[in-house]
N, C-alpha and C positions, 0 to 999 in steps of 0.2 A: 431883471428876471428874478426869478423866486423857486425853489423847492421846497417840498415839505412832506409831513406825512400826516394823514388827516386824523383826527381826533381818534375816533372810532379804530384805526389803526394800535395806535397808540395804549387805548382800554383793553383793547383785546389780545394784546401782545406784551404784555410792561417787559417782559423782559427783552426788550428790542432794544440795539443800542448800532446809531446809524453817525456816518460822518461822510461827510458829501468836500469833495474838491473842485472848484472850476479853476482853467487853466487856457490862456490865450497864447498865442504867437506858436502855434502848434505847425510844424512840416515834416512829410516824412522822409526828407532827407537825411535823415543822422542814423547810428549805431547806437542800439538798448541792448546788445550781445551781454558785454560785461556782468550789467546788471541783471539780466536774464538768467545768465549761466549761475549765479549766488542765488536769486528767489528759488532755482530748480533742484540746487541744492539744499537749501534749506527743508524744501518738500521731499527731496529725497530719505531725506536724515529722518525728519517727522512718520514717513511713511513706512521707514524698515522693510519688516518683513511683513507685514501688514496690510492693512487694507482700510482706503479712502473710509470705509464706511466705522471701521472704531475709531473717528477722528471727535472729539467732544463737537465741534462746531458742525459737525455734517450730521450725526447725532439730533443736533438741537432742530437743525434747518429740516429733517424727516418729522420729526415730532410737530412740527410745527404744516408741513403741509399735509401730514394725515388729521390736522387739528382744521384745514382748511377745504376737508371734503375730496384731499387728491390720496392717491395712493404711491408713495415716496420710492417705490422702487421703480412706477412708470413715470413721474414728474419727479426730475432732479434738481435741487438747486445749480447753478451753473459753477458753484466749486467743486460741487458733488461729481457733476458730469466733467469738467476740467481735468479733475484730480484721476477719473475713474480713465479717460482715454489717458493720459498721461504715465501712469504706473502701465498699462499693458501696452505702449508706444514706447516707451521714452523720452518724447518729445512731442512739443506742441508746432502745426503747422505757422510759419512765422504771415503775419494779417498786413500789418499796417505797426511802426515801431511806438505809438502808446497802446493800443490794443497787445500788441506783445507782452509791453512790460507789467501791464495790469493784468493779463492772463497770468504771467509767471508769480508776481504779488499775490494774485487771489491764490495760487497754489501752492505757497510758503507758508499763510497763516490760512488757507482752507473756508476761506471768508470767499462769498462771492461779492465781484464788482460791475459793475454795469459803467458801463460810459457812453456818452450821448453827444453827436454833433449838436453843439445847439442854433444852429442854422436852420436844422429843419424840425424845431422843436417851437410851437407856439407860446408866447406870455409868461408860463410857467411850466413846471412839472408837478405833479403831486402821487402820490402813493395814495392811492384809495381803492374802493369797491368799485366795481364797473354799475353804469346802471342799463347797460347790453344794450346800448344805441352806441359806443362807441367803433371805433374803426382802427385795428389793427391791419398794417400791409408786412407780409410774410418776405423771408429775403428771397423766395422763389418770384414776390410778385404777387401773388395770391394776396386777399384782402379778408377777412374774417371782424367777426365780432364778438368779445368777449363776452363770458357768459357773466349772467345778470349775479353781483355778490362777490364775483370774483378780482381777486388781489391785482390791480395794472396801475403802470404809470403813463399817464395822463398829464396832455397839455391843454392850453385854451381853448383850442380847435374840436375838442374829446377825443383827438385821434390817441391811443394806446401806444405808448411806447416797449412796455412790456408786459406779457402776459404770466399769470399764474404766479405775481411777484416777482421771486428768483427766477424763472424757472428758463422766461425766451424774451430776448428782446426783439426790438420789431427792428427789420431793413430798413426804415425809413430813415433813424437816425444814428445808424451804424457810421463808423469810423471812415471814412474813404482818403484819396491822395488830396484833396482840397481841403479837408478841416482845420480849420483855424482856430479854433473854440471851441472845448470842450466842458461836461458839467460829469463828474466818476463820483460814484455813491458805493458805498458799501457799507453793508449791513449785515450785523450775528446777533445772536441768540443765546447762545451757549453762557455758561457762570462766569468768566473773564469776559466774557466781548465787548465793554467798557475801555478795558485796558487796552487788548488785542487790536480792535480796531484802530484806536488810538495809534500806536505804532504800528497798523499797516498805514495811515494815510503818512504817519512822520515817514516811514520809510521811503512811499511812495513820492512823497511831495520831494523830498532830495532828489530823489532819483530822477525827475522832471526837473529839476533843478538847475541838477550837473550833464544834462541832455541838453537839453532847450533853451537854460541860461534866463530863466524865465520863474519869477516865486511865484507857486500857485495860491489860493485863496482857503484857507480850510475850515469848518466848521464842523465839530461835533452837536448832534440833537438827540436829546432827548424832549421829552413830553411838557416839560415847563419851557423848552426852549424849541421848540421844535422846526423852525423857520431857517433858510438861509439866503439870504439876497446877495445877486453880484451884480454886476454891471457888463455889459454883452456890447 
């Protein structure tokens, strides 16, 4: 299998900078407490007395979807809305123990991440424009079709895995208690997100590491390199 992000992605965004991890022998039998309670703090220390929204990376990701025809205060990147329930909660509702630790990750460095059973994920993934014959299923069940231009991630099959880019993944290939295999992307915008991302996946990839007992697979892309292949 393969990810990528398509050309036209790419042109229209240079300042994009994505690093994608795939990660086998996944169960959710174990404890990401530890490392949860440090990414929450980390985001707590970031956040102060402040707010999600003067964060430079949440910043970059609204400019970027008012650049994309949505209006950023109704479509959130999903660190945006992470970060946003998090500071008036305290806490994130616990999912499944890597959806955890990548929720509490995304909410350390303010980057959103997506993670993807790739079980029910066809051939590939790709980051590109929908051309509105695809087929997103909602995690209510519900089924929709992205609209024509708009930013989804897409497998061989055209079903959409998420919609509006950051903004919603699809149920289909959400996390459950059987996943064995996963493919976590993340991607910013902002003037370090080169660097930033970079130490979210090094962070991340330990932290699966010394969980799972398992080295994950990591790849940063950009535009000359834009591709990552693994093996499923």
């Amino acid at each position: 299998m393969h990810f990528q992000h398509a050309d036209d992605i790419w042109r229209d965004f240079p300042e994009l900078s994505a690093g994608a991890l795939f990660i086998d022998g996944i169960n959710g039998g174990v404890s990401v407490e530890d490392h949860v309670r440090q990414f929450q703090a980390s985001a707590n220390d970031r956040l102060g007395a402040g707010s999600e929204s003067d964060l430079p990376e949440i910043q970059a990701w609204r400019r970027t979807f008012a650049k994309m025809g949505l209006k950023p205060t109704q479509y959130r990147s999903a660190a945006e809305a992470l970060l946003r329930r998090f500071r008036k909660e305290g806490d994130l509702p616990s999912i499944h123990p890597l959806i955890d630790l990548c929720n509490a990750a995304s909410l350390a460095f303010a980057i959103p991440i997506a993670v993807f059973d790739l079980s029910h994920v066809s051939g590939f993934l790709h980051v590109r424009r929908a051309a509105g014959s695809e087929r997103y299923l909602t995690f209510s069940g519900e089924t929709e079709s992205p609209e024509p231009g708009e930013v989804i991630f897409a497998d061989a099959e055209g079903r959409a895995h998420a919609r509006r880019w950051t903004n919603r993944q699809s149920g289909l290939s959400a996390t459950r208690p059987q996943t064995t295999h996963a493919l976590i992307v993340a991607e910013a915008l902002h003037k370090t997100a080169c660097e930033d991302t970079e130490r979210l996946l090094t962070a991340l990839s330990q932290a699966i590491e010394q969980t799972w007992g398992a080295r994950p697979s990591i790849a940063m892309l950009d535009r000359s390199s834009p591709r990552f292949d693994f093996s499923v």
